[in-house]
C-alpha positions as CSV (number, residue, x, y, z in Angstrom):
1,X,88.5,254.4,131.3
2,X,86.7,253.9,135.0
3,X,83.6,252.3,133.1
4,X,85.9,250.0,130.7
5,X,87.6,249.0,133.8
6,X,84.5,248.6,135.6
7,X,83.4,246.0,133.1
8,X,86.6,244.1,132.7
9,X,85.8,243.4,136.5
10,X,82.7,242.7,136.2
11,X,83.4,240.2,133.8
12,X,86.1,238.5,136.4
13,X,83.0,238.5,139.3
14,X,85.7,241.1,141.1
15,X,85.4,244.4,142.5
16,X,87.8,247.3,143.2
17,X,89.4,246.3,146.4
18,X,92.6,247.5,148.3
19,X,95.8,246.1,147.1
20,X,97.1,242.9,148.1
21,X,98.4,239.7,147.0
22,X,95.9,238.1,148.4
23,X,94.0,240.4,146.1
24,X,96.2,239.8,143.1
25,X,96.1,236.6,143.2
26,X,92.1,236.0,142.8
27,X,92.2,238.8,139.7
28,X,94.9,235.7,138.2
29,X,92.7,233.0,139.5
30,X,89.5,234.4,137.9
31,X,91.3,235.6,135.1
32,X,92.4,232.0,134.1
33,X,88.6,231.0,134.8
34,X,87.0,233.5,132.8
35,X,88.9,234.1,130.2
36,X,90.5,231.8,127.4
37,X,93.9,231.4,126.0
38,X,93.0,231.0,122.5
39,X,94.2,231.2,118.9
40,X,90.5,232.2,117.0
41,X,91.3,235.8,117.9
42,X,94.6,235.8,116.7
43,X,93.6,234.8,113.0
44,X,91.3,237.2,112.7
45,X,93.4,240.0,113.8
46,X,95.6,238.9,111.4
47,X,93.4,238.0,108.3
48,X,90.8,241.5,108.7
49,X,94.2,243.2,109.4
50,X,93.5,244.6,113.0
51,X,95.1,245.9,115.4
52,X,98.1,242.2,117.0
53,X,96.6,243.6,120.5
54,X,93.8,245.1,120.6
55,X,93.2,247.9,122.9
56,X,91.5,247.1,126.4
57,X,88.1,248.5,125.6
58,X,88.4,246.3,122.0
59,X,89.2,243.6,124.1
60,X,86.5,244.1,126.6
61,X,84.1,244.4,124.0
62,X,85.4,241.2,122.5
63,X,85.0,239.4,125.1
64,X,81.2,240.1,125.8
65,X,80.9,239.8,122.4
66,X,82.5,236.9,121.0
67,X,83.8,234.9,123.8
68,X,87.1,235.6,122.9
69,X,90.8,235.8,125.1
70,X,93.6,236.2,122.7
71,X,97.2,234.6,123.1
72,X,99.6,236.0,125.2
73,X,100.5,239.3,124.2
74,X,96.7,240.2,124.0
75,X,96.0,238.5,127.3
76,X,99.0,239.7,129.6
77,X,99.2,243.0,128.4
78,X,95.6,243.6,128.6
79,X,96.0,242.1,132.2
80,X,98.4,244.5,132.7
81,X,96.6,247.4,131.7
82,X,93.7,246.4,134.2
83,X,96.6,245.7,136.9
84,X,98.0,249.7,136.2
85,X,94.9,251.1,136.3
86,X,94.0,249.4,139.7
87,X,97.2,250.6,141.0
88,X,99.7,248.2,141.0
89,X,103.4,248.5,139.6
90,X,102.9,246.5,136.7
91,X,105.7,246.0,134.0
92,X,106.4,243.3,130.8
93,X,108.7,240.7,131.0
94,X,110.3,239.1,128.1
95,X,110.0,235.1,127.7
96,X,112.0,233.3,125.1
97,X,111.3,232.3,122.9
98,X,107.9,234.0,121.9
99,X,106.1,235.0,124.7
100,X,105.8,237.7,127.6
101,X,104.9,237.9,131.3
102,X,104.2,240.2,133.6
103,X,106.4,241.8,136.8
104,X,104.6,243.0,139.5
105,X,105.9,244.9,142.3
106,X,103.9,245.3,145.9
107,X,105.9,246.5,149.1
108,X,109.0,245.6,147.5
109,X,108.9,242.4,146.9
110,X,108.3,241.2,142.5
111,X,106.2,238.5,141.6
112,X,106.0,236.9,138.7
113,X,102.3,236.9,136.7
114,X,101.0,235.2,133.6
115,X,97.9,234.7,132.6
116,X,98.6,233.8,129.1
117,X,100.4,230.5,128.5
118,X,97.6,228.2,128.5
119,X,98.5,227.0,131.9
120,X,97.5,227.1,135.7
121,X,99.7,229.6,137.3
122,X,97.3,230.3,139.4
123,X,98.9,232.7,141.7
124,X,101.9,235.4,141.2
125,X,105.6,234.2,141.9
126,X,108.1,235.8,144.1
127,X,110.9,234.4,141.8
128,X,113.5,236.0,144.1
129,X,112.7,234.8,147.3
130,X,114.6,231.6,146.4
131,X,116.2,229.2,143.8
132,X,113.2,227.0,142.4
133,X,109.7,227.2,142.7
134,X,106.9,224.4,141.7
135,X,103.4,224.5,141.2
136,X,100.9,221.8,139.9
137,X,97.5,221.7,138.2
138,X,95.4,219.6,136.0
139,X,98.0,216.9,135.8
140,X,100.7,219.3,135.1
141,X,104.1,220.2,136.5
142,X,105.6,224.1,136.5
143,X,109.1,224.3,137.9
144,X,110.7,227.9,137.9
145,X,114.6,228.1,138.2
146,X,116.8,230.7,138.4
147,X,119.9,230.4,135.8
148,X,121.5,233.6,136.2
149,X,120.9,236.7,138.1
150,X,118.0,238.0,135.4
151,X,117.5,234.5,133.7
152,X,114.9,232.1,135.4
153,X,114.1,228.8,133.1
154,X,109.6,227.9,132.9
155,X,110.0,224.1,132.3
156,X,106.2,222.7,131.9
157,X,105.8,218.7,132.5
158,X,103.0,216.6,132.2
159,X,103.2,212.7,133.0
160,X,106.8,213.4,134.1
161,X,108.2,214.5,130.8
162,X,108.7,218.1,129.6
163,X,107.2,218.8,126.5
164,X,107.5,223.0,126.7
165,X,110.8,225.1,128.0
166,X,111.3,229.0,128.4
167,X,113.3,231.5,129.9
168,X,112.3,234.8,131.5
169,X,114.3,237.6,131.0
170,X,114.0,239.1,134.2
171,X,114.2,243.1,133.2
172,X,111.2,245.2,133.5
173,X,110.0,246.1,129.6
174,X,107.1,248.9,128.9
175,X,104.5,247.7,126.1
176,X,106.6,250.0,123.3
177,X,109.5,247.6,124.2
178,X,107.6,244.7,123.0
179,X,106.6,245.7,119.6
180,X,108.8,243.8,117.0
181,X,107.9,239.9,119.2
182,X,104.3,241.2,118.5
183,X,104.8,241.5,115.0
184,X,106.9,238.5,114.8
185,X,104.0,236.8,116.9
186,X,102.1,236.9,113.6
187,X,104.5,235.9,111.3
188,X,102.5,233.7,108.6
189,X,105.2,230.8,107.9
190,X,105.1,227.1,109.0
191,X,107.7,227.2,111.8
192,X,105.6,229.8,113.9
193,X,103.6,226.9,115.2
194,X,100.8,229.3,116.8
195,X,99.5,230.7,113.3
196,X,99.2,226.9,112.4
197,X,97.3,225.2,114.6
198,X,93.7,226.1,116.9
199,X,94.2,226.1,120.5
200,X,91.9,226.7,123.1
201,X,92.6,226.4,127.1
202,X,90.0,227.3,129.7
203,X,89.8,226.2,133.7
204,X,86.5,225.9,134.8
205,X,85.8,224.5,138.8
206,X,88.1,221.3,138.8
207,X,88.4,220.7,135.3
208,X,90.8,222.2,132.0
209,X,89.5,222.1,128.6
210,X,92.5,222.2,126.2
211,X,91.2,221.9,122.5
212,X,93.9,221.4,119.8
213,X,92.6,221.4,116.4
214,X,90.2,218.6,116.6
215,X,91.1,217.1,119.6
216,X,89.6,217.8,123.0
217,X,91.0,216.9,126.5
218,X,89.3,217.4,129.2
219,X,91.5,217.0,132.2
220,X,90.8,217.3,135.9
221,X,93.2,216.3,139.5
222,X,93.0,212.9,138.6
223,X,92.2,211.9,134.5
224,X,92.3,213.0,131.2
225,X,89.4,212.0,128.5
226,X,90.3,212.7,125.3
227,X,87.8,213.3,122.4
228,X,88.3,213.0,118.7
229,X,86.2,215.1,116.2
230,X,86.2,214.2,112.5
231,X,82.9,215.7,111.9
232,X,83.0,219.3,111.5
233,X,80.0,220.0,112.9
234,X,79.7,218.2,115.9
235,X,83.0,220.1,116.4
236,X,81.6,224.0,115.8
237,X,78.7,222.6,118.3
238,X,81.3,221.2,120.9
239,X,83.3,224.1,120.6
240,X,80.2,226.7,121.0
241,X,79.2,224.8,124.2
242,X,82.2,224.6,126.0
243,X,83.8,227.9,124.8
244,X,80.9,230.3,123.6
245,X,82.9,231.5,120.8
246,X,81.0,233.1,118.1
247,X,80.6,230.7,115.0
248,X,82.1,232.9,112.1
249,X,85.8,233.2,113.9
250,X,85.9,229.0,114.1
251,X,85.0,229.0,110.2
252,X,87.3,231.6,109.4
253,X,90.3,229.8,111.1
254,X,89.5,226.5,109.6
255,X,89.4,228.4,106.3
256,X,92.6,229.8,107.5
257,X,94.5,226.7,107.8
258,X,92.9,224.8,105.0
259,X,94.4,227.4,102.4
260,X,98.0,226.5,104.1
261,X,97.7,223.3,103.5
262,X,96.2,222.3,107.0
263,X,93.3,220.6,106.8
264,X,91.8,219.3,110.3
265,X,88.6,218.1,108.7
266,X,88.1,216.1,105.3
């Protein structure tokens, strides 16, 4: 385990290093750099019928291998596991609907983690220490609020208008907890919008590259260019050079969505 750990902090340009926030909060900032929230991994998890999170040395291996993140259960847990094994408290936190966070405790205080929501919370959140927190990033918007004691409300807003809503569920959860909203992660059926669509989000320096089926944005402080790919090509050779995934998982979830009806590409 020292070695995979070794590696998955190689990979994040970070070294063992006594426990901070300070030093938490460059493993989220490289983690959101480094590694991709993305939906290639998911499809084939589910179509070679793998493991829905693959274990952390899989996941290392993946992502020297193919390029590859994973959604949010594969990327916060994972995350977690690296957390744990540095020595942090580290538990899972449920978000409704669909998704899951990370609580992590350091002199008494709990923060708030995520790494895998496609978005730039770039540093942990001491939800407690009051009523609403707000962060900004790549012309986005996070607000945090507390609804009840162990109910805070994720509200994401770009351009002034909230296009995503979530609550936490503030109770600390172990990984066995969270094993039916893995499976139901996967569910193949046209409501469960994340097995029907290829996302891709990754920060690099001042800009985010969001990809969403065949339309890139690439958005920085100040813009957003958009481009639109019809050709499929152009788009595997797009999608190489900005992500570095490996070829056969962006034909396999094109296949994917084609046989459902989706077709991105005529």
């Amino acid at each position: 385990m020292t070695e995979t750990i070794d590696k998955y902090l190689a990979y994040l340009n970070m070294e063992r290093e006594a426990l901070s926030v300070n030093y938490l909060q460059r493993l989220i900032q490289m983690h959101l750099i480094k590694i991709p929230y993305e939906t290639f991994s998911k499809i084939h998890y589910y179509v070679e019928k793998k493991e829905y999170v693959p274990s952390i040395e899989q996941f290392i291996s993946n992502l020297y291998d193919k390029g590859w993140g994973g959604t949010c259960y594969t990327l916060n847990i994972n995350f977690g596991r690296l957390l744990k094994s540095l020595g942090f408290q580290c538990k899972f936190v449920r978000v409704k609907p669909g998704h899951l966070g990370l609580m992590v405790t350091f002199e008494d205080h709990r923060y708030y983690v995520d790494v895998g929501y496609g978005s730039p919370i770039m540093k942990p959140i001491e939800l407690e220490a009051r009523q609403r927190h707000l962060l900004h990033g790549f012309g986005e918007e996070i607000s945090f609020t507390q609804k009840d004691r162990f109910l805070y409300e994720i509200d994401r807003k770009a351009n002034g208008k909230s296009f995503v809503k979530k609550e936490i569920v503030w109770k600390p959860l172990e990984e066995s907890d969270l094993e039916a909203d893995i499976v139901e992660s996967y569910d193949d059926r046209d409501d469960n919008i994340t097995m029907r669509r290829i996302t891709a989000v990754r920060f690099q320096g001042n800009q985010c590259y969001f990809l969403r089926n065949e339309t890139l944005k690439v958005m920085t402080y100040r813009n957003i260019r958009e481009f639109q790919m019809r050709d499929i090509h152009k788009w595997k050779d797009l999608i190489q050079e900005v992500y570095h995934f490996d070829q056969d998982s962006l034909d396999q979830s094109v296949h994917f969505l084609n046989e459902r009806n989706i077709k991105i590409f005529t």
